[in-house]
N, C-alpha and C positions, 0 to 999 in steps of 0.2 A: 370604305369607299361609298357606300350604301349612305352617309349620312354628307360625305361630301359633295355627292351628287345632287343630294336633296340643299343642300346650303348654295351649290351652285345654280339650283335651277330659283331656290328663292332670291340669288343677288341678281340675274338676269332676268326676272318679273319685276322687280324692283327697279334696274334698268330702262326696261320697257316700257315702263308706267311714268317713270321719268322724263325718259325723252318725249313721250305724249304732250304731257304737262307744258313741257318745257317752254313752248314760245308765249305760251298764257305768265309763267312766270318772267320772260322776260319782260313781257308787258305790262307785268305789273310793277316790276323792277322800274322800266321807262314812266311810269306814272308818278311811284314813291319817288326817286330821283330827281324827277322835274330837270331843271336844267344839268347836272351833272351826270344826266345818263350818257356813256360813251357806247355806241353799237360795237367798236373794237374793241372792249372789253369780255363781249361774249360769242361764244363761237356759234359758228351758221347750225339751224334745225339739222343738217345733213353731215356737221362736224361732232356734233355732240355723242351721238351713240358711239363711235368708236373712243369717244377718251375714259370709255368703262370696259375693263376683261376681268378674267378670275381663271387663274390655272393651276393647277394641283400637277404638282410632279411626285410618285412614290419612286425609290429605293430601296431594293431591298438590304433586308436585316442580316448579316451573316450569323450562319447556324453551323452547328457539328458537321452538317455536309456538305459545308460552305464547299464550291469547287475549287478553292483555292489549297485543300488539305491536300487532295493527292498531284498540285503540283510543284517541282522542284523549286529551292530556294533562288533562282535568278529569276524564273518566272514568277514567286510569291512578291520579291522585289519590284519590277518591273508592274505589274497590277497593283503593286500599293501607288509607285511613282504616279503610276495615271488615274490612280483614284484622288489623290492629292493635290494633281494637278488641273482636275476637273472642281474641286474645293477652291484651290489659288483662282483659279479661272471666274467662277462665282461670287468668291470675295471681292477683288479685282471688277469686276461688273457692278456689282451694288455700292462701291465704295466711287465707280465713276459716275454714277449716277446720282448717287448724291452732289459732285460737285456737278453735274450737267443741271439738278435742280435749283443748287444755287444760282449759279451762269443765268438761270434763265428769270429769277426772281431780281437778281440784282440789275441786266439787262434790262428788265419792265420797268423797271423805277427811272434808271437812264433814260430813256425813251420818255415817257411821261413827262416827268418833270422836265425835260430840254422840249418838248413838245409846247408846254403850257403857254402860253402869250394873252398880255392882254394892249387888246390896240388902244387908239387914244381915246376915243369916245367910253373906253374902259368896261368893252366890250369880251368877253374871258374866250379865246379859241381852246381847243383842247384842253379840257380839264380831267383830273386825275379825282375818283374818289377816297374817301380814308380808308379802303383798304389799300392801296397802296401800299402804307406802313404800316397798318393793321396784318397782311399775310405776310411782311415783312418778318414782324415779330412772332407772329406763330411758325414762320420758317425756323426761325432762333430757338422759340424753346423745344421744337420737332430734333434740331440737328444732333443734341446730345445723346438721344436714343439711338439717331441712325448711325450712332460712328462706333459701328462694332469690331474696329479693330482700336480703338483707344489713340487716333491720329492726332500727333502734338497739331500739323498743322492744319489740319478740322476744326481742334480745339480754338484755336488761335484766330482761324475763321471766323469762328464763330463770335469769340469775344468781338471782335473787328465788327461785325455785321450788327451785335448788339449797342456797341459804342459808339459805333460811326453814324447807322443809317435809323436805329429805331429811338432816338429820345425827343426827334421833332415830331409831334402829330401834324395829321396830313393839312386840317385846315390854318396851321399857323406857315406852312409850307406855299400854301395857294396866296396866303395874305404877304408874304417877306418876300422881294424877289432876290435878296443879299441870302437867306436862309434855303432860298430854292437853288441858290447855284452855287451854295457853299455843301449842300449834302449832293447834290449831280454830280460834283468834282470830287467827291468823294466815293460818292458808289463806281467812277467809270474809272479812279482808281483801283480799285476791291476789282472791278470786273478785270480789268488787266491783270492782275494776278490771278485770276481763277484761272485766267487761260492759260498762264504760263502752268499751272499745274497741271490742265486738262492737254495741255499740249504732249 
């Protein structure tokens, strides 16, 4: 506990030093960018420190005097069910989390890309940068780690997210407007099913 403490107080100076930073790097981000900087892509000085925590939960280890030895077998039953069911509980959480991750990744891209316009003087309104499909595809190779129950249809997701939305780079995306509304009609596909799963 003694060294998680100490990793926990180094990830929150780390934190802290961050969120400091933070609008110097935005600023320098609006500079490197030039015109492709969107302010909607990054969240406000006063949004940013909470999208950082670190919690340590322990459990303990059963031993010889585990309390569970001197009690009867309907009661040993009964403590296993809810220990089991406190695991179903947590699996079930991180497995909907993963699709709320994706929901929210395939969502941004929808948004974007139907945002984008360029008037006639071919003047560009809301422009998306190449991360777009840049964390696109780091979402894709992320997903097969996070699917610790071995989910066909995660897997299937997954292929789907890598087939459908990550083979166009973002700037041939900004250049096609037939290539921008054929991968939107695709991703708001993909989001309708997520939901039907998250439903």
């Amino acid at each position: 506990m003694a060294q998680q403490n100490a990793f926990a107080a180094q990830f929150e100076q780390a934190v802290a030093d961050f969120a400091i930073d933070y609008p110097q790097i935005v600023a320098a981000a609006k500079a490197a960018l030039n015109g492709l900087f969107d302010p909607a892509d990054y969240p406000s000085p006063s949004e940013i420190r909470g999208k950082f925590s670190i919690k340590v939960d322990v459990d303990p280890m059963p031993t010889a005097e585990d309390f569970r030895v001197g009690l009867g077998d309907a009661e040993q039953e009964r403590v296993r069910e809810q220990i089991q069911g406190r695991l179903d509980d947590a699996v079930a959480g991180a497995v909907n989390d993963i699709w709320k991750r994706i929901h929210d990744h395939v969502a941004h891209m929808v948004e974007r890309l139907r945002s984008y316009t360029v008037d006639p003087d071919g003047k560009v309104q809301n422009t998306f940068r190449d991360s777009l499909v840049g964390n696109m595809r780091d979402l894709v190779e992320l997903l097969p780690r996070l699917n610790i129950t071995n989910s066909n249809s995660l897997e299937d997701m997954t292929r789907r997210l890598q087939d459908e939305l990550c083979q166009i780079d973002a700037p041939l995306l900004r250049e096609d407007p037939n290539a921008r509304s054929e991968i939107a009609d695709k991703a708001e596909a993909i989001l309708k099913d997520v939901l039907d799963v998250m439903a």
